[in-house]
C-alpha positions as CSV (number, residue, x, y, z in Angstrom):
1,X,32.2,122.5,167.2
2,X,34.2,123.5,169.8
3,X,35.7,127.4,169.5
4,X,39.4,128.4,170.6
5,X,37.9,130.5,173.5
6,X,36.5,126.9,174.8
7,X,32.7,127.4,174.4
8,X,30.0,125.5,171.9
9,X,28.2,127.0,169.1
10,X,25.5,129.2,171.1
11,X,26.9,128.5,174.3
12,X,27.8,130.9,177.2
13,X,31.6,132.4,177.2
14,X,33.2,131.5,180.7
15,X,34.8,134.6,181.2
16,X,33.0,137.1,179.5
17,X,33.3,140.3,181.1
18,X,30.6,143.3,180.7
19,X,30.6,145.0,177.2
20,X,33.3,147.8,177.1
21,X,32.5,149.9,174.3
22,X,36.3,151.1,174.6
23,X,37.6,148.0,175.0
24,X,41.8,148.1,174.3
25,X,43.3,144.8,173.2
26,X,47.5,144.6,173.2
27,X,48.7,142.3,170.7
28,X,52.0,141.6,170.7
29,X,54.3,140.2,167.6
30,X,53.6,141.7,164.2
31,X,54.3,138.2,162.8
32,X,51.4,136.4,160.5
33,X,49.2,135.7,163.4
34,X,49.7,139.4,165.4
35,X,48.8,140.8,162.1
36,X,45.8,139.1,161.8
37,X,44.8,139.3,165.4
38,X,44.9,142.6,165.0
39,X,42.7,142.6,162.1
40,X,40.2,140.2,163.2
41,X,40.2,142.3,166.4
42,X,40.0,145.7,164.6
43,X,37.1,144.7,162.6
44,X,35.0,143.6,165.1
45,X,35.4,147.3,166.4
46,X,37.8,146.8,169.4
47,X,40.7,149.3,169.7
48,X,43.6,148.0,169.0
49,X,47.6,148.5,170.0
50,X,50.5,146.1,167.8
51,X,53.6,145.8,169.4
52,X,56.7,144.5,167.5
53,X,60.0,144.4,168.6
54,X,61.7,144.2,165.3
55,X,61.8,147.6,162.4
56,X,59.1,145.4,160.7
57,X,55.8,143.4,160.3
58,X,56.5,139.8,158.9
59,X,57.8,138.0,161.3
60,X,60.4,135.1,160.2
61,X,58.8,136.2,156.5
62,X,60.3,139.1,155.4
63,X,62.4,141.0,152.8
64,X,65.7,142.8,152.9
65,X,67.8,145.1,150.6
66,X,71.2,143.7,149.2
67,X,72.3,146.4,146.5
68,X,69.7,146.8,144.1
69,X,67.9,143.4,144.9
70,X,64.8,142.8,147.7
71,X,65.5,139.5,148.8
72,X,63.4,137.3,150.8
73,X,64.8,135.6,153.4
74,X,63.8,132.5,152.7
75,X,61.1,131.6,149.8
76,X,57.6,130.8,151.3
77,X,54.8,128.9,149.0
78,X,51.0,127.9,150.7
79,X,48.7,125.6,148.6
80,X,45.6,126.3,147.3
81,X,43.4,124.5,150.9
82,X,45.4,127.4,153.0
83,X,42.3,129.1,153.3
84,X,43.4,130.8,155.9
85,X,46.4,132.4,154.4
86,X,44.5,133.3,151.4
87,X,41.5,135.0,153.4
88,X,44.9,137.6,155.1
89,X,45.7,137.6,151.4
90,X,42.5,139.0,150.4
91,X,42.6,140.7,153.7
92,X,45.6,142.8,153.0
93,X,44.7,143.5,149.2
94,X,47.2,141.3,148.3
95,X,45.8,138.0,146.5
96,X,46.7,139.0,142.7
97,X,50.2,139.7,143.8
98,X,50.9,135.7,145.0
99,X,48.6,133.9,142.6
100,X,47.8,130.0,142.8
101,X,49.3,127.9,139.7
102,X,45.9,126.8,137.5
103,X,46.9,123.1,138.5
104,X,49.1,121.2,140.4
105,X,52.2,120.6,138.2
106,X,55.6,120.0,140.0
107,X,58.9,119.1,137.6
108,X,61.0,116.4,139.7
109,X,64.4,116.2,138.2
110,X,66.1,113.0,139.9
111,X,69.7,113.9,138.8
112,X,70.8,110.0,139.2
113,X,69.3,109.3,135.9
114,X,71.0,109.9,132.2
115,X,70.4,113.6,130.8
116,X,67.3,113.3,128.8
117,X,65.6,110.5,131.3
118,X,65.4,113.0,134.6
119,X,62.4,114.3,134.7
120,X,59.0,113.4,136.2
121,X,56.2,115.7,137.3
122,X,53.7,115.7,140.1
123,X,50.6,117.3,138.7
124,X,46.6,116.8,138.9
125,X,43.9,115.9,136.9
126,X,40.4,117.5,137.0
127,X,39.1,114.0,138.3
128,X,37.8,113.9,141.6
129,X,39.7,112.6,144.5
130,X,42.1,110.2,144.5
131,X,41.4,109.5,140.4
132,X,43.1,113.4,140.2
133,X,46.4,112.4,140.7
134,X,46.5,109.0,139.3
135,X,47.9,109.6,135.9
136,X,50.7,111.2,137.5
137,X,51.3,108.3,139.7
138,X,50.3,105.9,137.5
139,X,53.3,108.0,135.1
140,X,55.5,108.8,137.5
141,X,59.6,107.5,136.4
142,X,61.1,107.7,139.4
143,X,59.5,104.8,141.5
144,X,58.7,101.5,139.9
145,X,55.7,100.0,139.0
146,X,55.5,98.1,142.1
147,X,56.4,101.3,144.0
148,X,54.1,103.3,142.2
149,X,51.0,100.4,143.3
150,X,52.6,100.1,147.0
151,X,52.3,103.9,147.1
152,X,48.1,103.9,146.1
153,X,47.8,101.9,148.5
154,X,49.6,103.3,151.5
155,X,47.3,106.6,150.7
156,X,43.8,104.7,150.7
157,X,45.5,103.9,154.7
158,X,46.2,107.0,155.0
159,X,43.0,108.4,153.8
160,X,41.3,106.4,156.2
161,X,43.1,107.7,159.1
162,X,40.9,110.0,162.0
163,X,42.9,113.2,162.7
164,X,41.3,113.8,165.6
165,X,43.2,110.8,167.1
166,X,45.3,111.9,169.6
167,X,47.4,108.1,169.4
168,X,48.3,109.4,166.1
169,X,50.7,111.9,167.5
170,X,53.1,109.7,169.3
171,X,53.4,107.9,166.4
172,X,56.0,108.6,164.0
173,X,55.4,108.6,160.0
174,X,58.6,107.1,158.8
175,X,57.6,103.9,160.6
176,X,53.6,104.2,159.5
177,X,55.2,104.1,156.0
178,X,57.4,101.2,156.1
179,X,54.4,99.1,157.9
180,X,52.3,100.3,154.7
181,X,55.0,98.7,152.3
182,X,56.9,101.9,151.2
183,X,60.3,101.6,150.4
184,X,63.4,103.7,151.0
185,X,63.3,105.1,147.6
186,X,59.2,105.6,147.4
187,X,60.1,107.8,150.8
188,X,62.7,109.8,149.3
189,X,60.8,110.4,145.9
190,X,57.3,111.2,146.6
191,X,56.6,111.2,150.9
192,X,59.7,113.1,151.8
193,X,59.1,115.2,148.8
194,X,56.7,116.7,150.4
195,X,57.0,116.2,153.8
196,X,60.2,117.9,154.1
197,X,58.5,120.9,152.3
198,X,55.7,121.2,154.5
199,X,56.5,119.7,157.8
200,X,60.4,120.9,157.8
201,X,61.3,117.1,158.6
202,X,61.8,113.7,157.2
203,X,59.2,110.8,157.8
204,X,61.3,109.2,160.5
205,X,61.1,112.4,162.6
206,X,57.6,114.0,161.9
207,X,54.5,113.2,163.9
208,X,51.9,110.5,161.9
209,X,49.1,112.7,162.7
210,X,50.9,116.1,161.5
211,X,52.2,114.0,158.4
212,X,48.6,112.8,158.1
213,X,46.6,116.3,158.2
214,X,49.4,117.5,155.9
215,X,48.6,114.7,152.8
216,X,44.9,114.4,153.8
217,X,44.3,117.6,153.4
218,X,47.0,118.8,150.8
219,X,46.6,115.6,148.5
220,X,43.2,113.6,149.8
221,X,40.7,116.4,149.7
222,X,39.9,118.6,147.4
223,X,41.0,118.3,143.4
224,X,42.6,121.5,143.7
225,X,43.9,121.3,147.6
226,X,47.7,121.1,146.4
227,X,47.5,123.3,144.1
228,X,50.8,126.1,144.6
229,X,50.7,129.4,145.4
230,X,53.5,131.8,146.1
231,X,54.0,135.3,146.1
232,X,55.5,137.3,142.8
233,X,56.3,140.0,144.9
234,X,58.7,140.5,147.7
235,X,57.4,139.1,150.5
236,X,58.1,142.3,152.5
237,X,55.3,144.0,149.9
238,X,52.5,141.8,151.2
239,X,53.6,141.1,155.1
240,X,54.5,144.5,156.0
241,X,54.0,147.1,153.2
242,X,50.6,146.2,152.7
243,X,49.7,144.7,156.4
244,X,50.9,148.0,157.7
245,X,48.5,149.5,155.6
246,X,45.5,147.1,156.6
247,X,45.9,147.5,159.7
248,X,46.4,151.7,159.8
249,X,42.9,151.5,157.7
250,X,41.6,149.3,160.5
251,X,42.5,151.8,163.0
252,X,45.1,150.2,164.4
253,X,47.8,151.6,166.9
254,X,51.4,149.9,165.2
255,X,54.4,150.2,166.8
256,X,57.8,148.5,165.4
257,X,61.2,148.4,167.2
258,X,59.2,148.0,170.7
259,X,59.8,145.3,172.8
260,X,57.6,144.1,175.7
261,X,59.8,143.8,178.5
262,X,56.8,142.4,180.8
263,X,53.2,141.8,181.1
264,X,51.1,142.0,184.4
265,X,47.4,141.6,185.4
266,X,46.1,144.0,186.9
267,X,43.9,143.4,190.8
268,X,40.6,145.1,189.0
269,X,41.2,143.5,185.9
270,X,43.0,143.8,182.4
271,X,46.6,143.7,182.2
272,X,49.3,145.9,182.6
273,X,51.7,145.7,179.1
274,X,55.3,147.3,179.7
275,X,57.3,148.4,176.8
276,X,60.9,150.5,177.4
277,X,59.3,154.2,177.4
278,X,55.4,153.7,178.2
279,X,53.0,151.3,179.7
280,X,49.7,150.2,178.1
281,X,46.6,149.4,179.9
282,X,45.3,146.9,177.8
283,X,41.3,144.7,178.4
284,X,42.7,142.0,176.9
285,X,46.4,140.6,175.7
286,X,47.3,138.5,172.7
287,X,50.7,136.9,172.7
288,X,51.7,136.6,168.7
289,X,55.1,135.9,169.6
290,X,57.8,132.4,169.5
291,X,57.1,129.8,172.2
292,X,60.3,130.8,174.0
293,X,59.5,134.4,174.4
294,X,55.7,133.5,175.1
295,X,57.4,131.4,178.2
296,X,59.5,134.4,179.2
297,X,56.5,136.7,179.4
298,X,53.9,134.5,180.6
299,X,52.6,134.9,184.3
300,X,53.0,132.6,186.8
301,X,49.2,130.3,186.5
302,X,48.3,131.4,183.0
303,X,49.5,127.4,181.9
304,X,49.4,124.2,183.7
305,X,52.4,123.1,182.3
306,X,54.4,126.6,181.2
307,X,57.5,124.1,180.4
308,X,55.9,122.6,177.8
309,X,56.5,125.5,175.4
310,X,60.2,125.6,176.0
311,X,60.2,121.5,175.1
312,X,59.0,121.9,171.8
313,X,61.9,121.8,169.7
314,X,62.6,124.2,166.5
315,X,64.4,123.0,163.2
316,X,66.2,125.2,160.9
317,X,65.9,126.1,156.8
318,X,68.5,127.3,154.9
319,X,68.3,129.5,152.1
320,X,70.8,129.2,149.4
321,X,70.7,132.7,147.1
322,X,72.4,132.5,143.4
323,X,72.3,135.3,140.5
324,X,73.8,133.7,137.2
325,X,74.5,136.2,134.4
326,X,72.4,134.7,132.7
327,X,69.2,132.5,132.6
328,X,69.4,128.9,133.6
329,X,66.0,127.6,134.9
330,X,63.0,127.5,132.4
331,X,60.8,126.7,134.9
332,X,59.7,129.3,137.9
333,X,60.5,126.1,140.2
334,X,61.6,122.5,140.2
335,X,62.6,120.3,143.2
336,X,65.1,117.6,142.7
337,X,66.1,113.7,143.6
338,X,69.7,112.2,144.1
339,X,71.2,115.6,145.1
340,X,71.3,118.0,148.3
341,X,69.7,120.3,146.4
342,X,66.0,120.3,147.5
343,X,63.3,122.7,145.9
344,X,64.7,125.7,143.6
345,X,62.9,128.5,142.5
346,X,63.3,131.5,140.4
347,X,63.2,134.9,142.3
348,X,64.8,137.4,139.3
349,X,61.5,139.4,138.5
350,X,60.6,139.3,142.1
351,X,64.0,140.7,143.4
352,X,64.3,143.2,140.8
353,X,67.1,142.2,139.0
354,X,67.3,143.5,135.7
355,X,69.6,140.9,133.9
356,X,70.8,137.4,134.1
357,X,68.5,135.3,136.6
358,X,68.6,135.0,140.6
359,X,67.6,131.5,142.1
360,X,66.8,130.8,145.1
361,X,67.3,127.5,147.2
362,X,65.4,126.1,150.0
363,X,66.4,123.7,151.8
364,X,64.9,122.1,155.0
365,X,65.7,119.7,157.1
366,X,69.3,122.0,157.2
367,X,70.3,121.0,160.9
368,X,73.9,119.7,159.7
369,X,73.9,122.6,157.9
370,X,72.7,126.0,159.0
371,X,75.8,126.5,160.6
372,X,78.4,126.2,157.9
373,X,80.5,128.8,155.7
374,X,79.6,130.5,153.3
375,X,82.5,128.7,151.2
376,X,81.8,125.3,152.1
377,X,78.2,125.6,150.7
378,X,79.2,127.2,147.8
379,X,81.8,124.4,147.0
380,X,78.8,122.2,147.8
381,X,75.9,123.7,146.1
382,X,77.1,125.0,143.0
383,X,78.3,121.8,141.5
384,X,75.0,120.2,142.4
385,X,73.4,122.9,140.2
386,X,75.7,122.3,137.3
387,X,74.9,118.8,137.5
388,X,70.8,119.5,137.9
389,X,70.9,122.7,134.8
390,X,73.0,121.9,132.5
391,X,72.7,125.9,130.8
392,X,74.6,126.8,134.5
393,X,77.4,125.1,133.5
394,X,80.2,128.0,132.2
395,X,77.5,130.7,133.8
396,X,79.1,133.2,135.6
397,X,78.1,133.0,139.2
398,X,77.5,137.2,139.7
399,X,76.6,136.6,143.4
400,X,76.3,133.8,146.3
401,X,75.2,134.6,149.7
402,X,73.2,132.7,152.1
403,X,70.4,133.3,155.0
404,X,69.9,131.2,157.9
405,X,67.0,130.9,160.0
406,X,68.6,128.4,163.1
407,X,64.5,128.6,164.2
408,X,62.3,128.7,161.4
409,X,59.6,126.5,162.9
410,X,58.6,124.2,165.4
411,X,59.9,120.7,165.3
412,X,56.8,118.6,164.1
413,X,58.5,115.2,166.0
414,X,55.9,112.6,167.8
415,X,54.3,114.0,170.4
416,X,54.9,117.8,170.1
417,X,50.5,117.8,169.9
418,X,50.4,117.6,173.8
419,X,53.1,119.9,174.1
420,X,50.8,122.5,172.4
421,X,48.3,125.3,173.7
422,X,45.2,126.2,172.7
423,X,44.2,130.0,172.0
424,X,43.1,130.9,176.2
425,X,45.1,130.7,179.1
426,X,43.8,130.3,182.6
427,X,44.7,133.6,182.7
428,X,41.1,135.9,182.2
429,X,42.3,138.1,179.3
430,X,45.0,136.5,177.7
431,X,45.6,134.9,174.7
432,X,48.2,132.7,172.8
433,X,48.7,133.1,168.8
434,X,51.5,131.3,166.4
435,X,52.1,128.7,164.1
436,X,53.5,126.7,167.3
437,X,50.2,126.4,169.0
438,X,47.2,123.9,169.0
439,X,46.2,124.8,164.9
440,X,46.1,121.3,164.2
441,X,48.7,122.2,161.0
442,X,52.2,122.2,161.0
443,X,54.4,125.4,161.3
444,X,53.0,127.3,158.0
445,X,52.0,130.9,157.5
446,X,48.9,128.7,157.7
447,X,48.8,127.6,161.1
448,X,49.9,131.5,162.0
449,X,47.0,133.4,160.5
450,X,44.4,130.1,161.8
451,X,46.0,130.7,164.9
452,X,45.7,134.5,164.9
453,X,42.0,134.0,164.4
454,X,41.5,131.7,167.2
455,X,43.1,134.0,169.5
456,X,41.0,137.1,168.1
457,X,37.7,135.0,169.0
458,X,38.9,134.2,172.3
459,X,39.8,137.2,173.1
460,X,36.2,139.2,171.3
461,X,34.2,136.4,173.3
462,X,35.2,137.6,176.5
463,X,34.8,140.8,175.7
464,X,31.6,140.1,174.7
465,X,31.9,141.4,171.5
466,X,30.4,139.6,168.0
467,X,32.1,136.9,166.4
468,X,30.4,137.4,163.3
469,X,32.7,139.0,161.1
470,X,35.7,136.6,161.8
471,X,36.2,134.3,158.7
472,X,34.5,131.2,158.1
473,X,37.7,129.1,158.9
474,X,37.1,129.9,162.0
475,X,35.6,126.9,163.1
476,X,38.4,124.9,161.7
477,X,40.5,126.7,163.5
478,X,39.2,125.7,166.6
């Protein structure tokens, strides 16, 4: 197995320098994968400076204030084969407070159908793999029986498929689907259910070997792989309350509201990290931060192809925020067919609101949308969730506001796998972290902590420090 600092199990680290007892890593971004470079780094006893621009950890997942609410920016969920995400859960003390459902069990409302006829539900058996989810398919009312057959089939081909294909990348799913018999309805009410969820993009646009990895290992591994999880908390509580207080236990040098304006190496080694009113001497660098601002602080020979990172393209999620007076969702989330509406969930206990109920749309795929008033989605949105809960209807609407994130992740389209880095540069010393490199997953809090590992090996190989104590992902990661 090959590790993210480029060596084989047991082998020699190319660049390993002599072991500094006082070594001084610089990470910079206090996202998901600076936090846990810092943490992986930390524990393996290196001393450790965070750097992040912004007056909190988090990164693009984060809380705010609005009156007497916390509200999340935008609603994050991981599955139950995010290892990853649940070791910085268990990392950060925080796994009780965004607990996995005991089984797989998603209601699908397709709002098309007659009152009383909507609902389906995606959930597992405890069979083994693929028997676990073949009541539900077998079950499931809003493809028909031949759909239902076509789409048993089209996962047995997609089971088969070898991730480590690279041919798989410039290949796009949307047309892999309709060569395995799928239909323009199956894609809508089962692939794109999903898809859109996890790869923020519809068949036609996502990469067959992203879309594969995502089903493979979501749907075709593990019983239990797509099983939900999702935090009851504010997200703020777990990414910076109780990161912050990780990584001050760790040791850890944290510093918000400081941005790296540059980053040199240094002629006898190390690097050079420049931030508005000091400037860190630093054995090795990580750079936790978006592809666009990696680019900007990059030096010149540290990638072959630097412009690569400025051509993978972002796509958008917009979160849609309503408190009712009172409640109107049973469920604590349901995603829905034959509307805009796309997943909804309920935030009330979360937030902190005290009475009626505050739900919480996300919807992906929002690149017609991320840009439009206020007004115009609420004339569009809160019609669609009369007609998808009925008990909304004559609910007084208490608030409707809206967040926007114009670059929530990278845009998973055919080819974007060639267009991504691995952990090292050419540069001796510095490393590369974030969802948006070579993780092998799609943009997830996922992909960010896997990636933060990789980078913390890299960089604790070449400074000739253990690897031992970096989670057992790691390989994975790789």
């Amino acid at each position: 197995m090959t590790h993210a600092n480029g060596t084989r199990d047991g082998g020699q680290v190319a660049d390993v320098t002599a072991l500094r007892p006082g070594a001084h890593a610089v990470v910079v971004g206090g996202g998901l994968a600076g936090v846990t470079s810092a943490l992986a780094l930390a524990d393996a006893g290196v001393r450790v400076t965070l750097l992040e621009g912004r007056p909190r950890l988090g990164g693009l997942a984060f809380s705010f204030r609005r009156g007497d609410l916390t509200v999340d920016n935008g609603q994050h969920v991981y599955l139950r084969c995010c290892t990853a995400y649940r070791w910085f859960l268990d990392r950060i003390g925080g796994t009780a407070l965004a607990p996995v459902q005991d089984r797989l069990d998603v209601p699908v409302l397709d709002v098309a159908r007659p009152e009383g006829r909507r609902l389906g539900r995606l959930r597992r058996d405890a069979l083994p793999v693929p028997l676990h989810l073949g009541r539900s398919l077998a079950t499931y009312p809003h493809l028909s029986l031949a759909e239902r057959a076509a789409v048993g089939r089209a996962a047995l081909a997609l089971k088969g498929l070898d991730l480590a294909d690279p041919a798989l990348d410039t290949q796009d799913f949307g047309s892999w689907l309709a060569a395995h018999g799928q239909s323009a309805r199956a894609v809508e009410a089962l692939w794109d259910l999903v898809g859109v969820a996890t790869l923020n993009a519809v068949a036609g646009d996502a990469s067959l070997g992203l879309a594969a990895m995502v089903f493979k290992t979501g749907l075709l591994s593990d019983p239990g792989a797509a099983d939900i999880g999702w935090a009851r908390v504010p997200l703020g509580e777990l990414h910076d309350r109780l990161a912050r207080r990780a990584l001050d236990a760790a040791g850890v040098r944290t510093e918000v509201r400081t941005r790296v304006t540059s980053l040199r190496a240094k002629k006898n080694g190390g690097w050079s990290v420049q931030v508005p009113d000091e400037t860190l001497d630093a054995d090795a660098v990580v750079l936790a931060v978006p592809q666009r601002e990696a680019h900007d602080l990059l030096p010149d020979g540290a990638l072959d192809a630097p412009e690569n990172l400025l051509e993978i393209g972002t796509a958008p999620i917009l979160n849609i925020h309503v408190i009712y007076d009172r409640k109107v969702l049973a469920a604590p989330f349901l995603t829905a067919l034959g509307t805009p509406v796309q997943w909804v969930f309920d935030r009330t206990e979360a937030s902190g609101l005290k009475e009626g109920q505050y739900l919480a749309l996300s919807q992906s795929t929002a690149q017609d949308e991320i840009d439009e008033p206020v007004a115009t989605l609420r004339e569009r949105y809160l019609p669609e969730l009369e007609r998808l809960l009925p008990r909304s209807r004559g609910a007084e609407v208490k608030d409707f506001f809206v967040t926007r994130e114009r670059t929530a992740t990278f845009a998973p389209a055919p080819g974007v796998g060639r267009l991504r880095p691995g952990a090292r540069t050419k540069a001796p010393g510095l490393y590369l972290a974030g969802a948006w490199t070579a993780t092998g997953w799609p943009a997830t809090m996922e992909s960010a902590v896997r990636s933060g590992v990789g980078a913390a090996g890299a960089a604790l190989g070449a400074l000739g420090r253990s690897r031992g104590l970096l989670p057992d992902f790691f390989e994975e990661a790789a």
